[in-house]
C-alpha positions, -999 to +999 in steps of 0.1 A: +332+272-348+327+239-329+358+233-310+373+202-309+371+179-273+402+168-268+421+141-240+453+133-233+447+099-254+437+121-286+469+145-282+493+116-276+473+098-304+480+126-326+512+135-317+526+099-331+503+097-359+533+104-385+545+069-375+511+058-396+521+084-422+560+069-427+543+034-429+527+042-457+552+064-474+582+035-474+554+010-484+551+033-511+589+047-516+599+007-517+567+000-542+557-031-524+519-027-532+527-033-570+537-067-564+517-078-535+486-062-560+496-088-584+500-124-562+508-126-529+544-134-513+561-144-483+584-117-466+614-136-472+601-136-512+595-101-514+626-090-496+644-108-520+623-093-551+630-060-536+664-066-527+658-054-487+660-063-460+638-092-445+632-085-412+627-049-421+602-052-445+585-081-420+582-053-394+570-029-425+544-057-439+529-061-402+521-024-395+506-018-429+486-054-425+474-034-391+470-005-408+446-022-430+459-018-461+475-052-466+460-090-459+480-114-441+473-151-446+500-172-427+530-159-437+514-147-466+507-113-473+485-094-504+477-060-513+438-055-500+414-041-531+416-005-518+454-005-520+458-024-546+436+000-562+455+035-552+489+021-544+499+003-568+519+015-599+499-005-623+461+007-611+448+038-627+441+051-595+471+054-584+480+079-556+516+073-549+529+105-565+514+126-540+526+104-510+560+104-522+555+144-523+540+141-488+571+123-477+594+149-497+577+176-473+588+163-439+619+177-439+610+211-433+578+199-415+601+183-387+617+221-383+587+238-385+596+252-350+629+267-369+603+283-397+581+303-371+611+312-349+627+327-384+598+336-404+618+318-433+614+286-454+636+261-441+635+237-473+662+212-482+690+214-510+686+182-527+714+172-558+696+181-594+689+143-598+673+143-571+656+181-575+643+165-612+624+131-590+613+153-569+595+177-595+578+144-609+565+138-575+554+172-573+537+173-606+522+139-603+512+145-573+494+176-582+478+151-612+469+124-583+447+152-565+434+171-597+414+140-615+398+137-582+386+168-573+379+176-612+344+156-616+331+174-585+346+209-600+333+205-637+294+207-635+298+239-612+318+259-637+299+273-668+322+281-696+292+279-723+305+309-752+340+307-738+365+298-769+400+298-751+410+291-715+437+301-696+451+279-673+477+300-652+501+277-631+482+246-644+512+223-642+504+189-661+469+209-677+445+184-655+416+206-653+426+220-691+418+184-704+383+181-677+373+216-695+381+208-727+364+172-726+331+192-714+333+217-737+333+209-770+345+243-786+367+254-758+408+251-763+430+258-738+468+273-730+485+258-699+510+283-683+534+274-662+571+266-654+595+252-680+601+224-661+568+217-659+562+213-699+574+172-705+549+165-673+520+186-693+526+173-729+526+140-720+490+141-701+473+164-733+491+140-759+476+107-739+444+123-731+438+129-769+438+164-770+468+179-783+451+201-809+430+218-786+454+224-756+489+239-762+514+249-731+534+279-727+568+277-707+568+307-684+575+322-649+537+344-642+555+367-621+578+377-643+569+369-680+540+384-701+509+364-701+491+353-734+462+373-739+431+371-756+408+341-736+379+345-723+379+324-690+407+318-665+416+291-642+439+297-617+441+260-593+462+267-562+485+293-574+481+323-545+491+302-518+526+297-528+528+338-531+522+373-507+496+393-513+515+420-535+525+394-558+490+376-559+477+411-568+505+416-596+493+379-607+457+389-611+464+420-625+481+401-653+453+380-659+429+413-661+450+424-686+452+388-705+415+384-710+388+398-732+367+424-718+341+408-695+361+376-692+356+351-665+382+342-640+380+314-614+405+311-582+406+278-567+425+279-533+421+265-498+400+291-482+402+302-446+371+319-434+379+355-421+388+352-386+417+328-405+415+297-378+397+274-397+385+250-415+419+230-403+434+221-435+438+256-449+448+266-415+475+238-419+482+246-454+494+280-442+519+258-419+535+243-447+541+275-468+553+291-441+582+258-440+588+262-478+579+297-493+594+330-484+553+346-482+527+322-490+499+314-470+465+300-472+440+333-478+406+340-464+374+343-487+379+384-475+415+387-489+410+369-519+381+392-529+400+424-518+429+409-543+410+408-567+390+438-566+422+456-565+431+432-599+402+448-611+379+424-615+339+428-600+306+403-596+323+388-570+311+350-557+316+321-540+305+290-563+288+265-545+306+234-546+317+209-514+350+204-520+375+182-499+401+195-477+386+230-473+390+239-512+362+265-525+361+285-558+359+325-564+346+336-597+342+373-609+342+392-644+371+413-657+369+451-662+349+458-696 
């Protein structure tokens, strides 16, 4: 792979690039895009409408002006079209959910040091009111990054003759609702946590299609999977687990579908010498800070995993997806 040329200007550069990152997230913790979206205000105004501090937030408002994300006019500043766009609670596109979730993870990404010394997550014990935000934030979040990467995953993905869809893990039922909406005669059962089920009813019941996707509450690793589908769609699920239990997982999907059912593993993929692309390489950082095995997996291990499942007609589908995402498909045993 081509290696990167770097200077000492790029490694400092990078090394205090998280102040850019923390800009953004109290911009977005504080939710000042929402108003500035709407008209824009002065710094003493919108320190009062936020009830912060004004000096603060005029040190806040500057960076993010240089950041490009706001306008300044005088001493007045307004949300630019892209951020008004994605920050702001009232756009469609908004994003914040997985920013706040970005911001949730640097905790343990600051001791990420302590992780590789230990070989154990190194996580943070929040209060359960502040355990339950922090669930929206993750499934949100997860919500924020599925309706973008759906459209590009959709056309790629042919469930023509398939009548029910599993949707192991799928949290608020994203790509559930994508499938459903392309395929006509196709219903769907969304798997996952109990905790997860409010996040996932609300999404099918506003997107219309309540009759045709259902959710089960359920912990895959240790509760029976509903069986009988003829396609399943497991989004980002390995990563969080170790091998063993990824192969327990896919065994249990095996065993859930029809004979000759379809399954389809999205992860981020490493290729097999494991050191790149650089986000799946990174991703494997941050489950080493909060799970006790997970990883990112290469193209190799995932089809050894799921050979071992069982399943056969291994392939990679051909879709570009961002962040180093890619797609595995193969048939369950007949």
């Amino acid at each position: 792979m081509e290696r990167k040329n770097w200077t000492p200007e790029e490694l400092v550069k990078i090394s205090n690039s998280y102040w850019s990152s923390c800009a953004i997230h109290a911009g977005v913790e504080l939710d000042l895009f929402t108003p500035l979206a709407a008209c824009p205000h002065s710094a003493g105004n919108l320190a009062d409408l936020l009830g912060v501090d004004e000096r603060g937030l005029t040190l806040l408002l500057n960076a993010l002006a240089a950041l490009g994300l706001l306008e300044k006019n005088g001493d007045a500043y307004a949300a630019t079209p892209f951020s008004a766009g994605f920050l702001a609670r009232t756009s469609p596109g908004y994003l914040g959910h997985i920013i706040r979730h970005h911001h949730n993870l640097m905790f343990q990404w600051a001791r990420l040091d302590e992780a590789v010394r230990t070989g154990k997550p190194v996580r943070q014990q929040y209060p359960q009111d502040q355990e339950e935000r922090l669930r929206e934030d993750f499934e949100m979040g997860m919500f924020n990054l599925a309706t973008r990467a759906a459209p590009l995953v959709i056309p790629h993905i042919d469930l023509s003759g398939c009548r029910s869809l599993l949707d192991l893990g799928g949290g608020p039922g994203t790509y559930s609702i994508y499938f459903c909406r392309q395929n006509p005669d196709l219903s769907a059962c969304v798997f996952d946590l109990p905790s997860t089920r409010r996040f996932a009813e609300d999404k099918i019941a506003s997107s219309g299609l309540s009759g045709r996707i259902s959710f089960m509450a359920g912990d895959y690793l240790k509760d029976p999977i509903p069986t009988g589908h003829d396609a399943a769609w497991l989004s980002h699920i390995l990563h969080a687990e170790g091998p063993g239990e990824c192969v327990l997982i896919l065994g249990k999907v095996a065993a859930a579908l029809q004979k000759g059912g379809r399954i389809y593993v999205q992860e981020f993929i490493l290729n097999d010498t494991m050191d790149s692309p650089l986000q799946p390489a990174l991703f494997s950082l941050n489950m080493l800070t909060g799970t006790a095995a997970g990883q990112a997996y290469s193209e190799g291990q995932i089809n050894e995993m799921l050979v071992e499942a069982g399943f056969r007609n291994l392939r990679r589908v051909p879709v570009s997806l961002p962040n180093g995402a890619g797609i595995i498909s193969g048939i369950a045993p007949s």
